[in-house]
C-alpha positions as CSV (number, residue, x, y, z in Angstrom):
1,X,0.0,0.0,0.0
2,X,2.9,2.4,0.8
3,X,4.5,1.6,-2.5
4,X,1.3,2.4,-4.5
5,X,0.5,5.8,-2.1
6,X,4.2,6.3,-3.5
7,X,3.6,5.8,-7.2
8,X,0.6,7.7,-7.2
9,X,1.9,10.6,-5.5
10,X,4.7,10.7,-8.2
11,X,2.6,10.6,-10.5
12,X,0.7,12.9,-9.3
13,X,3.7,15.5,-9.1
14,X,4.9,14.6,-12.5
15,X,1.8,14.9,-14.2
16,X,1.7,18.6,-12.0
17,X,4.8,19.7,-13.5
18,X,4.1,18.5,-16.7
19,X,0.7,20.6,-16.9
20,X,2.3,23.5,-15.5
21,X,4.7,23.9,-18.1
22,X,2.2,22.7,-21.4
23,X,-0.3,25.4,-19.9
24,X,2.3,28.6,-20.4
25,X,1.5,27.6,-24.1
26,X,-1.7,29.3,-23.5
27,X,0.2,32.6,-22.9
28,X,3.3,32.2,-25.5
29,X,1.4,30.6,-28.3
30,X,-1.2,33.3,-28.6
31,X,0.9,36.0,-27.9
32,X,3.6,35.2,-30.5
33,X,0.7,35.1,-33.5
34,X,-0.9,38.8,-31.6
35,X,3.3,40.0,-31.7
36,X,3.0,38.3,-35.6
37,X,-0.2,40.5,-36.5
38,X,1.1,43.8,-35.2
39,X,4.2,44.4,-36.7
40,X,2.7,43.0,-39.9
41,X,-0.1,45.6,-39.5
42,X,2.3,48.4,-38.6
43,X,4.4,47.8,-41.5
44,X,1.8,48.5,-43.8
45,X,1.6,52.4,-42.3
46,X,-2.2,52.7,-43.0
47,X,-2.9,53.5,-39.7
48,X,-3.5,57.4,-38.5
49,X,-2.9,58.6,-35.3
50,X,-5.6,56.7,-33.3
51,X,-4.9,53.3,-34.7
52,X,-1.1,53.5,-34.0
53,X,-2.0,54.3,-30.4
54,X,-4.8,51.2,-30.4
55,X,-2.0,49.0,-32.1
56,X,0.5,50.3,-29.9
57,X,-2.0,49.0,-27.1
58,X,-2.8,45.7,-28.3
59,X,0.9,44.2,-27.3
60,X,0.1,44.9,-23.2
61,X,-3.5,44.6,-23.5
62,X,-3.3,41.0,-25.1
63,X,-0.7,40.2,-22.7
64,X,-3.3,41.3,-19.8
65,X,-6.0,38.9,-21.0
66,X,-3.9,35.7,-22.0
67,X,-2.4,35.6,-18.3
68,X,-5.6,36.5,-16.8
69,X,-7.3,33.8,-19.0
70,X,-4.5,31.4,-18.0
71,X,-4.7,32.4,-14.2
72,X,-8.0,31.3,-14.5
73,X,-7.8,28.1,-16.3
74,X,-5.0,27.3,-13.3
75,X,-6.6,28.5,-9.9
76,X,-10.2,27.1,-11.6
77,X,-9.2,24.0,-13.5
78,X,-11.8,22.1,-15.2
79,X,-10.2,18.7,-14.9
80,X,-10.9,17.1,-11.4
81,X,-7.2,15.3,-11.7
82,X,-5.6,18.9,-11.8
83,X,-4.1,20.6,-8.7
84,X,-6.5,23.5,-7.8
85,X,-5.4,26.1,-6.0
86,X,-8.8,27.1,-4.1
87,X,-10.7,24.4,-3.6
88,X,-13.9,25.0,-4.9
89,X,-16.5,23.3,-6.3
90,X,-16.9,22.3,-9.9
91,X,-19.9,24.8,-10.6
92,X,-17.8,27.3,-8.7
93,X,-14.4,26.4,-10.6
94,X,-16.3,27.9,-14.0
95,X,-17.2,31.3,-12.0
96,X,-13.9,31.7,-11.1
97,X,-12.9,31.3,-14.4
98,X,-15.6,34.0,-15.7
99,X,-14.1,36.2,-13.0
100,X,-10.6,36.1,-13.9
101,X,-11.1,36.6,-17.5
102,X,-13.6,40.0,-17.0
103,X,-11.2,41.5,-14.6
104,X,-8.2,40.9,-17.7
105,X,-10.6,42.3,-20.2
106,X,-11.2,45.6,-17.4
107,X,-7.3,46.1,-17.2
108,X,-6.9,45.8,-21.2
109,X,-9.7,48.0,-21.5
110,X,-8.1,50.6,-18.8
111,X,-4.7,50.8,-20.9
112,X,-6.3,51.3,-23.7
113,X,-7.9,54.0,-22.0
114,X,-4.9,55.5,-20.7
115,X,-2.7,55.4,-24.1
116,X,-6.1,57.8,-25.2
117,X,-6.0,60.0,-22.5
118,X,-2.4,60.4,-22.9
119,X,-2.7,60.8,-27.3
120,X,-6.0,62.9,-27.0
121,X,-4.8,64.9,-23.5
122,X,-8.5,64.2,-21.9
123,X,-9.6,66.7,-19.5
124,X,-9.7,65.1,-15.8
125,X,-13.6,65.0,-16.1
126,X,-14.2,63.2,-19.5
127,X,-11.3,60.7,-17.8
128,X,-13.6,60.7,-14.7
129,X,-16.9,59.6,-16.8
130,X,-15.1,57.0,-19.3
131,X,-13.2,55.0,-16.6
132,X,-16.5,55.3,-14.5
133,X,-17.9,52.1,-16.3
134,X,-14.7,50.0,-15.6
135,X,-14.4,50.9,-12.0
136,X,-17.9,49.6,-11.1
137,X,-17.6,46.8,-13.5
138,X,-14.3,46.1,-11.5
139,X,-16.1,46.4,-8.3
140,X,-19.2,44.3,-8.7
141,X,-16.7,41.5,-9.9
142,X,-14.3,42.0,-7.1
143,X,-17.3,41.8,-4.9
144,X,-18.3,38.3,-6.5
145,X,-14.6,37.1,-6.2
146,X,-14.5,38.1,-2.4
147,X,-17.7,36.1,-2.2
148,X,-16.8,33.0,-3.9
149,X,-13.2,32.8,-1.6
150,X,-15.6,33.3,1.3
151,X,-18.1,30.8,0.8
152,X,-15.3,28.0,0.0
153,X,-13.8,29.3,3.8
154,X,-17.4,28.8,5.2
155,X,-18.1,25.6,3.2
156,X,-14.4,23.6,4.7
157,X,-15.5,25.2,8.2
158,X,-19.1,23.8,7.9
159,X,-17.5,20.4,6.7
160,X,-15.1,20.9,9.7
161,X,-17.0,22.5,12.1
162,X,-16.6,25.9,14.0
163,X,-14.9,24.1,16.9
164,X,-12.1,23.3,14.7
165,X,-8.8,24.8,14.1
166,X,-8.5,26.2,11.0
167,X,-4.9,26.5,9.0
168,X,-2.8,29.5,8.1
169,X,-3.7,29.6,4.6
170,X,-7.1,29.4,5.4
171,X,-7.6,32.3,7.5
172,X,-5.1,34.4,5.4
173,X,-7.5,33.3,1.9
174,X,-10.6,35.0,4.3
175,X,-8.8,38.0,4.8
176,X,-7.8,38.6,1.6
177,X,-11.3,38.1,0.4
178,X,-12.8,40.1,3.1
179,X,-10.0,43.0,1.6
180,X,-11.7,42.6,-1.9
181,X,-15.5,42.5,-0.8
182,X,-14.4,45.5,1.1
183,X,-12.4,47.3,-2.2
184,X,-15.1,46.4,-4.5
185,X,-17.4,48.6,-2.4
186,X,-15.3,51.5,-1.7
187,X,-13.9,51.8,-5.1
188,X,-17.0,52.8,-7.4
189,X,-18.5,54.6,-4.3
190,X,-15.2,56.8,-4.5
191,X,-15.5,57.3,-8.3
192,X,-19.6,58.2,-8.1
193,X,-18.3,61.0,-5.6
194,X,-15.9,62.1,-7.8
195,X,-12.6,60.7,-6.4
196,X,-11.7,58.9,-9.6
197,X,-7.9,58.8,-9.2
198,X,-8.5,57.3,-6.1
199,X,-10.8,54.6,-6.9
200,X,-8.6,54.0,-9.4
201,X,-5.4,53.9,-7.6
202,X,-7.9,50.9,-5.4
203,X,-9.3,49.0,-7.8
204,X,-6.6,48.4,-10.6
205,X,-3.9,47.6,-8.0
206,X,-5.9,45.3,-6.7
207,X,-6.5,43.5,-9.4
208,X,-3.2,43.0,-9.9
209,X,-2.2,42.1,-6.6
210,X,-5.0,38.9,-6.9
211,X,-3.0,38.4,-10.2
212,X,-0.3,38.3,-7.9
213,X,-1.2,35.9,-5.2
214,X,-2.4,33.7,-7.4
215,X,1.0,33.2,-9.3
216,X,2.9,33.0,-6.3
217,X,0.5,30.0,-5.5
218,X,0.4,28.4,-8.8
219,X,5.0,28.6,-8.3
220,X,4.7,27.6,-5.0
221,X,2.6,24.5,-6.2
222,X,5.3,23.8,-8.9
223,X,7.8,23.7,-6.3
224,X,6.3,21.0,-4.6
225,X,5.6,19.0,-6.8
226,X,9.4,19.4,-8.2
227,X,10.7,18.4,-4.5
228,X,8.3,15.4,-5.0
229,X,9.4,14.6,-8.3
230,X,13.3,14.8,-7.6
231,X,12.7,13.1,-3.6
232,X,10.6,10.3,-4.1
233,X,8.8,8.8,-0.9
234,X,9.3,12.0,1.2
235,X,6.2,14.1,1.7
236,X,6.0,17.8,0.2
237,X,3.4,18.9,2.3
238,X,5.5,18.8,5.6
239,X,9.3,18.7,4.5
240,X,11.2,22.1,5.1
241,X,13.1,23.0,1.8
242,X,10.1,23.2,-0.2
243,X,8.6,25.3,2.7
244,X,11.7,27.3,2.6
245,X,11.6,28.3,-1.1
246,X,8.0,28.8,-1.0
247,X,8.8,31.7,1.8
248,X,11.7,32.3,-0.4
249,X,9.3,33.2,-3.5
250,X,6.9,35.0,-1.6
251,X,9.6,37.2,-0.2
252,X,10.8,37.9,-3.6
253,X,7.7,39.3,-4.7
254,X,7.1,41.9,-2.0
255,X,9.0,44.3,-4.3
256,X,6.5,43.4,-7.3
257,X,4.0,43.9,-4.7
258,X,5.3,47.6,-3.9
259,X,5.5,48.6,-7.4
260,X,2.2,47.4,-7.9
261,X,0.7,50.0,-4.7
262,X,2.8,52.7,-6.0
263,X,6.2,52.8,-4.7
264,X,8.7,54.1,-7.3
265,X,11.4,52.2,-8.5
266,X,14.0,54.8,-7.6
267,X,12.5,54.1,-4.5
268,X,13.2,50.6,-3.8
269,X,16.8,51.0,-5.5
270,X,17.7,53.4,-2.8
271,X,15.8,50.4,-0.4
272,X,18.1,48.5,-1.8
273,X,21.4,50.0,-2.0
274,X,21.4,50.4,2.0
275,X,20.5,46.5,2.2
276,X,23.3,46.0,0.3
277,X,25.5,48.3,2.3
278,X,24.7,45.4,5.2
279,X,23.8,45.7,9.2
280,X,26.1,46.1,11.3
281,X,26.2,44.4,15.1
282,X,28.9,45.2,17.7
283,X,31.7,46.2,14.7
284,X,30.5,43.6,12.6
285,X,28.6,44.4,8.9
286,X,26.5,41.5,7.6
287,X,25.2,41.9,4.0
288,X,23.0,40.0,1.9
289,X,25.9,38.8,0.2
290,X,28.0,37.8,2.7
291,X,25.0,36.2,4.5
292,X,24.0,34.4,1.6
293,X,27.8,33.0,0.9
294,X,27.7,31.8,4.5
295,X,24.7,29.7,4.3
296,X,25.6,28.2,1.1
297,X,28.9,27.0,2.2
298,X,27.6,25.5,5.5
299,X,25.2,24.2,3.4
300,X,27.7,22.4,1.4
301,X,29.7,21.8,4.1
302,X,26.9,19.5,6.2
303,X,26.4,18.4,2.9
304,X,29.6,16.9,2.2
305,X,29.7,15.6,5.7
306,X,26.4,13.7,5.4
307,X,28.1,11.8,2.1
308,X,31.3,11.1,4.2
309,X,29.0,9.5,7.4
310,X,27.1,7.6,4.6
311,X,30.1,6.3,2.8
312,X,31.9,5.3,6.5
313,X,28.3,3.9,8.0
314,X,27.4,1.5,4.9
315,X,30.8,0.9,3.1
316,X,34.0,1.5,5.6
317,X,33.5,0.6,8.9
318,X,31.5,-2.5,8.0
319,X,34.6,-4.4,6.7
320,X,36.7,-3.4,9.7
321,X,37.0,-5.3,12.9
322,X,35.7,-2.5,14.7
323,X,32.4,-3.3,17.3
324,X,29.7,-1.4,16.4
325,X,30.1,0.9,19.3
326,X,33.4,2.0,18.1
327,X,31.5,2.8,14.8
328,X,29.2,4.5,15.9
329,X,31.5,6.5,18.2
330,X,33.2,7.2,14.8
331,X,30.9,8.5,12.7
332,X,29.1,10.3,15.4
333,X,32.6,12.5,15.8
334,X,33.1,12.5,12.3
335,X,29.7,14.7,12.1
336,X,30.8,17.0,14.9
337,X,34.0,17.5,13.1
338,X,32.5,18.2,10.1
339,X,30.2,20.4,11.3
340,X,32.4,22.6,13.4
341,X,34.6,22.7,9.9
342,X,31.4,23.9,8.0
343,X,30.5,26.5,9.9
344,X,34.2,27.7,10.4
345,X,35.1,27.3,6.9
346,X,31.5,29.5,6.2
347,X,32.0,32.5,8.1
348,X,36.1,32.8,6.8
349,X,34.1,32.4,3.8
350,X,32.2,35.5,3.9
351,X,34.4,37.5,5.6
352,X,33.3,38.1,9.0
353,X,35.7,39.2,11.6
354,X,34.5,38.2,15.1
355,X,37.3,39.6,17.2
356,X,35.0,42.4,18.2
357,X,32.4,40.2,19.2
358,X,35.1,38.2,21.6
359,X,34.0,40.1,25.1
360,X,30.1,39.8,23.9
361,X,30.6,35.9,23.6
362,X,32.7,36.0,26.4
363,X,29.8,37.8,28.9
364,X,27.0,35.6,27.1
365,X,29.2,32.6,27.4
366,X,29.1,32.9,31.4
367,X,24.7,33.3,31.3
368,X,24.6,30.6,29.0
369,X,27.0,28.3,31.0
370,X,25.0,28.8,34.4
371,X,21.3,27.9,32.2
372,X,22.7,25.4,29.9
373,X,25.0,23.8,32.6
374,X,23.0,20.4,32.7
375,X,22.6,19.9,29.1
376,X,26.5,20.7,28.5
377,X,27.8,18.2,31.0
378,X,25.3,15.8,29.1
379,X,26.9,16.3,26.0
380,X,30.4,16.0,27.1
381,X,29.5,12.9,29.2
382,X,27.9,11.6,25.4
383,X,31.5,12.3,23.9
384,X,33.2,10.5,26.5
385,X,31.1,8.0,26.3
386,X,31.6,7.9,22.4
387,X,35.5,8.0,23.2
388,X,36.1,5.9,26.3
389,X,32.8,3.8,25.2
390,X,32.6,1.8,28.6
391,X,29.2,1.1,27.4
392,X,28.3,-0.4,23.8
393,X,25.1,-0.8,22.1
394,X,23.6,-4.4,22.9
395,X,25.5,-4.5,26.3
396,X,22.9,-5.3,29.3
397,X,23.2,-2.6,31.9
398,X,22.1,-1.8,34.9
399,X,22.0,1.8,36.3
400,X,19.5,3.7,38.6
401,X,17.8,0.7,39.5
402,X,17.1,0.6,35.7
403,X,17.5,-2.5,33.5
404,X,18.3,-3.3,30.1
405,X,19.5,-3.7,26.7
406,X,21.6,-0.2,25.3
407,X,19.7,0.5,22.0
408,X,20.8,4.1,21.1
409,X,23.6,6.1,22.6
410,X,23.6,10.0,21.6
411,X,25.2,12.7,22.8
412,X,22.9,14.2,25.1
413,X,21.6,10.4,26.0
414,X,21.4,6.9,25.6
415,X,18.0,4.9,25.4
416,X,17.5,1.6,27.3
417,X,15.3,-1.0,26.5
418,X,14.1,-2.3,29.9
419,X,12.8,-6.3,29.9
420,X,9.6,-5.4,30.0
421,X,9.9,-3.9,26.3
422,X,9.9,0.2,27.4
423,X,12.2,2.4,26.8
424,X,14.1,4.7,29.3
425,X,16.2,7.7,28.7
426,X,19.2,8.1,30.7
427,X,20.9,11.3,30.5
428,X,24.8,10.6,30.1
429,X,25.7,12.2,32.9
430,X,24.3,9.8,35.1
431,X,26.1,7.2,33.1
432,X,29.5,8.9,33.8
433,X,28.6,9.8,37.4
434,X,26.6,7.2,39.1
435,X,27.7,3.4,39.1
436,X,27.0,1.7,35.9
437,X,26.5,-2.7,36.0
438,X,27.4,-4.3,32.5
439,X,26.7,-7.6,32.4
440,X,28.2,-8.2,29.0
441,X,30.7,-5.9,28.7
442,X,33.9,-7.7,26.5
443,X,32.0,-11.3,26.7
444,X,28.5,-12.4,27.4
445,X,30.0,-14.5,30.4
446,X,28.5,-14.4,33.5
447,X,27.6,-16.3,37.1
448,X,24.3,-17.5,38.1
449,X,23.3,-18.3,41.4
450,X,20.6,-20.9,42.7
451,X,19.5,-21.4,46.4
452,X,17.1,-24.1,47.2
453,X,16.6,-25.4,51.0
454,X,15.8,-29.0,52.2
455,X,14.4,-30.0,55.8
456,X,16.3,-30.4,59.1
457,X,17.4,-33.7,59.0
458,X,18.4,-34.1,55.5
459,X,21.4,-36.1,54.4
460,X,23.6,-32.7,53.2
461,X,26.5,-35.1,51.5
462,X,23.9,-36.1,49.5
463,X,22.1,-33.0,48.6
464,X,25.4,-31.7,47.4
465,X,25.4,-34.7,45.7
466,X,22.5,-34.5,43.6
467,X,23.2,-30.9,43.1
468,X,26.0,-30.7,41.6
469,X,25.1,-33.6,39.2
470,X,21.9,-31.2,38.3
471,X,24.2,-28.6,37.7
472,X,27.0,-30.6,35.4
473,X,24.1,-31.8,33.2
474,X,22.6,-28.3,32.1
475,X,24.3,-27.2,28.8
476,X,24.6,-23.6,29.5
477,X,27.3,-24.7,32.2
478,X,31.1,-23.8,31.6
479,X,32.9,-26.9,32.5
480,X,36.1,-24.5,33.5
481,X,35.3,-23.6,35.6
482,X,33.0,-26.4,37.3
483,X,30.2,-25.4,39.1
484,X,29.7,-25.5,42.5
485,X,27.4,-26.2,45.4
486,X,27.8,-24.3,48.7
487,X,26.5,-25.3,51.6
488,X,25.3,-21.2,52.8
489,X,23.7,-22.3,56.4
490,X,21.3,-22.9,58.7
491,X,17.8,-21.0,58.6
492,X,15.2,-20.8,60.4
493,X,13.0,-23.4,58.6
494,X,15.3,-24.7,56.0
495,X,19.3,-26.1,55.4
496,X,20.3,-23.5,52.4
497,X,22.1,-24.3,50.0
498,X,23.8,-22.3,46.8
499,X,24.4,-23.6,43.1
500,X,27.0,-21.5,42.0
501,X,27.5,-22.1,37.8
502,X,29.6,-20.1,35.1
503,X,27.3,-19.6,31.9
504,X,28.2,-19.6,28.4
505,X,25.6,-16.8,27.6
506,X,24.4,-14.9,30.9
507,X,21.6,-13.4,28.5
508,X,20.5,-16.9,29.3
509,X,20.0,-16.2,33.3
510,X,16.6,-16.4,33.6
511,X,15.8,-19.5,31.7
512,X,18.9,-21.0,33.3
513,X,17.4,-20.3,36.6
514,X,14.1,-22.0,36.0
515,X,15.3,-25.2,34.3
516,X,17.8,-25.7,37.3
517,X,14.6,-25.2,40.2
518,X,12.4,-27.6,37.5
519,X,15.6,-30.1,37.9
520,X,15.9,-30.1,41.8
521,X,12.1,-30.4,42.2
522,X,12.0,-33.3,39.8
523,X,15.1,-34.8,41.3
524,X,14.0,-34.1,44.5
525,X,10.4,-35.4,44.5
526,X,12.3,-38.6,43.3
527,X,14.5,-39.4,46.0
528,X,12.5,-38.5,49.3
529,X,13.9,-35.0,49.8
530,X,11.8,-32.9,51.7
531,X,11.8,-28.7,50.5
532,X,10.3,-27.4,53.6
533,X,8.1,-24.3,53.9
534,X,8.0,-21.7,56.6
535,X,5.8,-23.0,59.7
536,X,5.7,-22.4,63.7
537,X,5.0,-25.1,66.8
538,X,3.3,-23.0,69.9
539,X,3.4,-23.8,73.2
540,X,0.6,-23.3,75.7
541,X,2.0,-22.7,79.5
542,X,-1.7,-23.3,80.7
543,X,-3.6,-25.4,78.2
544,X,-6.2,-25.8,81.1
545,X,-7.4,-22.6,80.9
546,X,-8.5,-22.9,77.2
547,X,-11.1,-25.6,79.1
548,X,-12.7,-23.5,81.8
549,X,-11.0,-26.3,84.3
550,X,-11.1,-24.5,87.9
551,X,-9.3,-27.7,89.7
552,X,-12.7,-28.2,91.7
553,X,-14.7,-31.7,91.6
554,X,-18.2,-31.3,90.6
555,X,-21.0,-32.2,93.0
């Protein structure tokens, strides 16, 4: 099932990535034969002064309407097996579509307008009454667009319900189409009151700022499916690169964004030119550049370091002699290394002094020490550990009254697997501090000891006897050394005595321990021997009394 889920959701990326790319046809194609038909109609010079300024309008006015068109077609898709970007419903998907195409044609319409007003030099009011029209055109369908992103908010909430929590994208889709419901309003009321550059300046920017969002949705949807494609078997939805480019993208088109509301471009060049020129924090400037170089050398750095873990985990340390401890403890430090080298070899890289920034890690070093104190003398108890590795995985320890099986040892902690199948987390400093049983440590040899008592009176010769031939006989038993039987003493209900064996695997112990007692009550049953149990003989001073007896003859 996990194969297939895998398959499919390959599929499913590549078909993604193939669609995206077929549907820019629907902008290229048509735009190359409109590019074809102008120049072929201006070369012929039969146009006067008004049809140069309509040809010279078609160009941005038939780009308008071909991306608007293929917005449309991609936020709205018809086909139920393509990725839509709101999910609506099918009825809805062909609004949408109807939507995205009037508010192209309005923007077309409004640079045609423009290059006119511009030719003809309009006066401010005959602008006011022709772009009247368009604005409340605009509106109405910026009201019906803020309505239908609503509705598919209240519809996944109804399906949800209220009590639910509702994602990020979610609530930020119902702002933005509260924003438009709210602009769609405003605007044509502005321009009935006579405040046409200012319903203008609301309605056409936010046009193109839905145009916006939209493509920054439809990219961000080709990323993911791109990580899918090239990482097969990992999730999209949750992994953090294609997260990180998404942000990426969306951060890249804030400047788009501010040309869009007005900012000038001389503007954002003098934005940018102070970026550039880098922040600067206790004597040291960090630019974009500089930052940038960092991270991708670090990057390539823990990079590089993963492939040489790999290669010493799977194709190194395998043909060595070394215990797999030791190889862990090997590759673990190889990590550290190389990611101690990655980040020094990335800030050389971009060029960052640090000397000034000696006595501020030097004061922070001290607050850091006195709140981080436990989990430092963890980690350096893990490296020792690592180093020294008194401890292995597989090795049966004992520590803190816990018992187990080491499964995992990391730096800040090693996981034991107790006999009863949980796990326990140990932090290494109690490892390196406390006092530490391994039962296996070297070899798996080890001593088990039996008791068993018999009843006062027993022959002991020949309980020693018949215990030590119990003991010879099981095969777990080292022959060098023998066991042996100790006589231990006298109790209070029982002789004790003490088989005392060396076992091959002391893994065994347990199962050891109950074939020997299934032996010696077997053996035992079998030749008269008694295995008493705990009981008491009282003694009355003056049983009489328990009679009623006064001493006196009765009349």
């Amino acid at each position: 099932m996990l194969a297939l889920r895998i398959q499919n959701g390959n599929a499913g990326s590549s078909a993604g990535v193939a669609g995206f790319v077929v549907s820019l046809g629907q902008i290229i194609l048509p735009m190359l034969g409109l590019l074809a038909i102008v120049r072929a109609m201006g070369a012929t010079e039969l146009f006067g002064t008004h049809g140069g300024v309509f040809l010279r309008s078609l160009e941005p006015m038939g780009f308008t309407i071909f991306v608007s068109r293929w917005l449309g077609s991609r936020i709205f898709p018809k086909s139920e097996g393509l990725h839509a970007t709101l999910v609506v419903p099918p009825a809805r998907r062909a609004e949408g579509r109807i939507y995205a195409m009037i508010l192209g044609i309005v923007l077309a319409l409004s640079i045609l307008l423009e290059q006119f007003a511009i030719t003809d030099r309009y006066s401010a009011e005959t602008e006011a009454m022709l772009s009247f029209p368009l604005i409340v055109l605009a509106g109405v369908i910026l009201i019906r667009m803020g309505w239908l992103v609503r509705r598919k908010k209240r519809e996944k909430e109804e399906a949800e319900g209220e009590e639910s929590e509702r994602a990020y994208g979610d609530r930020l889709i119902g702002l933005v189409g509260q924003a438009v419901i709210a602009i769609g309003v405003v605007g044509p009321v502005l321009a009935a009151l006579g405040y046409t550059t200012a319903a203008q300046a609301l309605v056409y920017p936010t046009i193109l700022t839905l145009a916006l969002f939209g493509t920054i949705g439809l990219l961000q949807r080709l990323i993911r499916d791109l990580y899918s494609l090239l990482r097969p078997g990992e999730g999209s939805g949750d992994s953090l690169i294609p997260t990180l480019l998404s942000f990426a993208l969306a951060l890249c088109a804030t400047p788009v964004l501010a040309l869009i509301w007005g900012v000038r471009i001389t503007e954002l060049t003098e934005l940018w030119t102070r970026v550039r020129g880098g922040l600067s924090i206790g004597g040291v400037t960090i630019s974009p550049g500089s930052f940038l170089t960092l991270v991708v050398v670090f990057v390539l750095g823990y990079l590089l370091t993963r492939a040489v873990q790999g290669a010493l985990k799977t194709s190194v340390l395998p043909k060595t002699r070394i215990d797999p401890g030791g190889q862990v403890a090997i590759v673990s430090g190889t990590g550290y290394v190389g990611i101690f080298l990655a980040a020094l070899l990335s800030i050389t890289a971009a060029g960052l002094d640090l000397s000034s920034l000696a006595i501020v890690a030097g004061a922070l070093s001290v607050g850091i020490g006195f709140g981080l104190q436990t989990i430092v003398s963890n980690f350096v108890s893990g490296i020792i550990l690592l180093i020294e590795r008194p401890i292995s995985e597989g090795d049966w320890i004992e520590v803190g009254g816990q018992m187990g099986y080491v499964r995992a040892i990391s730096v800040r902690s090693t996981r034991i697997e107790t006999f009863d199948r949980t796990d326990v987390i140990v932090p290494n400093a109690d490892l390196i501090s406390g006092t530490v049983t391994n039962y296996t440590r070297g070899n798996t040899v080890g001593r088990v000891i039996v008791r068993v008592g018999v009843a006062y009176g027993t022959d002991t010769r020949r309980v020693e006897r018949i215990l030590q031939e119990i003991a010879n006989e099981h095969p777990m038993a080292l022959a060098n050394p023998p066991p042996s039987i100790v006589f231990a003493g006298f109790g209070a209900d029982s002789l004790d005595f003490e088989i005392r064996m060396i076992l091959r695997d002391v893994n065994w112990m347990l199962s050891v321990k109950s074939d020997i007692n299934h032996s010696i009550t077997a053996r035992f049953i079998e030749e008269g021997i008694e295995i008493p149990f705990a009981q008491r003989d009282l003694w009355l001073r003056n049983p009489e009394a328990l009679r009623g007896d006064t001493g006196e003859e009765p009349a």
